[in-house]
C-alpha positions in Angstrom: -69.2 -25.1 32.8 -71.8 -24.4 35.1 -72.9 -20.7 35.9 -70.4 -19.6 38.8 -68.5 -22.7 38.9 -65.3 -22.2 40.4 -61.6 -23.4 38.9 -58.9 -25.1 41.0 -55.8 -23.9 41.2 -54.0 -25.9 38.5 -52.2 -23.2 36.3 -54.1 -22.2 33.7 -51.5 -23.5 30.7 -52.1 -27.0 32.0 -56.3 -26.3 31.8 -55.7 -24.8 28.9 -53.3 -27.6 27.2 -55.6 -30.1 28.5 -58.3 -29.0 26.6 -57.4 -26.9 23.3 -54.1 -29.4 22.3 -55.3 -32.7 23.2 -57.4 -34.1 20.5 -60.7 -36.5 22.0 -59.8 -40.2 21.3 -63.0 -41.1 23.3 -66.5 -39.9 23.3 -69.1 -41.9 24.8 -71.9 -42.3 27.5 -71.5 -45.4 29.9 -74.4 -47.3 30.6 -76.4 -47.2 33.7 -74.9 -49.2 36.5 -71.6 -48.8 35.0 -68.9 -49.5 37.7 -68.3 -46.5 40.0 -65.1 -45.0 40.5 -63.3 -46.8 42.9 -63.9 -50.1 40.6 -60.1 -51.4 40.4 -61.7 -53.6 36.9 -63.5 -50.7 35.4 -63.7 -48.3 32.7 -62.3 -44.6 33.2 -65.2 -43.4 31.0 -67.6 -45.9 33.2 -65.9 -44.2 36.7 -65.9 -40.4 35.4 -70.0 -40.9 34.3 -70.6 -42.0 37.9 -69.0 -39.7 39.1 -70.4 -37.0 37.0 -73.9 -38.5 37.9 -73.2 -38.7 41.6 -72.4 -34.5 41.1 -75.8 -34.3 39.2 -77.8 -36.1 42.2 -76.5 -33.0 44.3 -77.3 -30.4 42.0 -79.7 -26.8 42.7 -81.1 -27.5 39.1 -83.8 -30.6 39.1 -83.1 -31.1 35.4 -80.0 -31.5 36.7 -80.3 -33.9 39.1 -83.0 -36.1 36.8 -79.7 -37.1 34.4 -79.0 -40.3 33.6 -76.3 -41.8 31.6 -77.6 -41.1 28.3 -77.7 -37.5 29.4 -73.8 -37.5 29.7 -70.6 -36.9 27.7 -67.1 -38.3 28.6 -64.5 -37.0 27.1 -61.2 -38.4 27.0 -58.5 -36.4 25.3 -55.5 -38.0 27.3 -54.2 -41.2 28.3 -50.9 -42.4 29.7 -51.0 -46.6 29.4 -54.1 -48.1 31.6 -53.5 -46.2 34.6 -53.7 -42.0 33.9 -56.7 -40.7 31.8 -57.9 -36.8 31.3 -60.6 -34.6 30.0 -64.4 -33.5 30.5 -67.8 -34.4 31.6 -70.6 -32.5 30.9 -74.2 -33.7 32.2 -76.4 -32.4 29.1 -78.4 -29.2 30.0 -82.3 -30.5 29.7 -84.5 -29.6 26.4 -86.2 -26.6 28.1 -85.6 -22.9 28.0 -83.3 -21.4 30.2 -81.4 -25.0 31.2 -77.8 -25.3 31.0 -75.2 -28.0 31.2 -72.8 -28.5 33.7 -69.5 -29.7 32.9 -65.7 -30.5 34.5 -62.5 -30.9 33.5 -61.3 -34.2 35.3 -57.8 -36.0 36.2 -57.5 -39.7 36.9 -55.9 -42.0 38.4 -56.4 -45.9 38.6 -54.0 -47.9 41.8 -54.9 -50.9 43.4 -58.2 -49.5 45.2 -59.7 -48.6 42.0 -60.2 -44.7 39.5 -59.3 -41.4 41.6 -61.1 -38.8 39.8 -61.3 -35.6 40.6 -63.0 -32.7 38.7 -61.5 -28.7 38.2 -63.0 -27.0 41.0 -62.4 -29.8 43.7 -59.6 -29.7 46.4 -58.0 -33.2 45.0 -57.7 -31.7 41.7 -54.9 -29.7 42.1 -52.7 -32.6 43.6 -53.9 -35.3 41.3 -53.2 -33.4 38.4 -49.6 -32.4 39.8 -49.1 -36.3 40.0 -50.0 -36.8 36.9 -47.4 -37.4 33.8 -47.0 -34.8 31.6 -48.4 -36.8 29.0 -52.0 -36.6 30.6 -52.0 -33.0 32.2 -49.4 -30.7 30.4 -47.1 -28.5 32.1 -47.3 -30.0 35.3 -44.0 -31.6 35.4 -42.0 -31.3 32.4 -40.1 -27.8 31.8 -39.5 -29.1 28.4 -43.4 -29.9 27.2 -44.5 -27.8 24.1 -45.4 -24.4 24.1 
């Protein structure tokens, strides 16, 4: 994660279940002009990357914000069916001294209007991942999930 990025208020066991017990079934950078993240006929790794690319636009660091989609890495550990996915996106730190990556831990959700993703540290993260089946984010709705 980036230098000083902050966490959302998900508990901890569900950040922590998300990303130590799930194993990665997907790995991969979408192409450019994949579909963004309100595409209702896209790809959650296609949606998260332009996402994650819209993030890197805004960023302080211009090695940052020069990231394209080969300079990305989706990750996802969890799915339930075609409509809950979760895991992380890190935008590649550049090849120079002193860069770093910057990465998120992200939640989404696909309705009729298209992907909802939201990253850790964003306001919507906390609620999508309390929506979410247990099966996706751990611990956020089943008193019975594994330790």
């Amino acid at each position: 994660m980036s230098k000083g990025h902050a966490r959302g208020s998900v508990g901890a066991a569900a950040l922590t279940a998300l990303l130590v017990l799930a194993a990665p079934t997907t790995a991969v950078a979408a192409p450019a002009g994949a579909a963004g993240p309100t595409s209702p006929t896209g790809d959650v790794t296609a949606a998260v990357t332009a996402k994650l690319l819209d993030q890197a636009a805004s960023a302080t660091d211009p090695g940052l914000r020069a990231a394209g989609a080969d300079d990305t890495r989706v990750t996802v550990t969890r799915r339930d069916g075609r409509t809950w996915a979760s895991g992380t996106a890190v935008v590649v730190a550049p090849a120079k001294e002193g860069a770093y990556p910057a990465g998120w831990v992200f939640v989404a959700h696909r309705d009729s209007a298209g992907w909802r993703i939201a990253f850790d540290g964003e306001s919507a993260f906390a609620d999508l991942a309390a929506d979410a089946p247990s099966t996706v984010v751990w611990g956020t709705r089943s008193p019975t999930a594994p330790p």
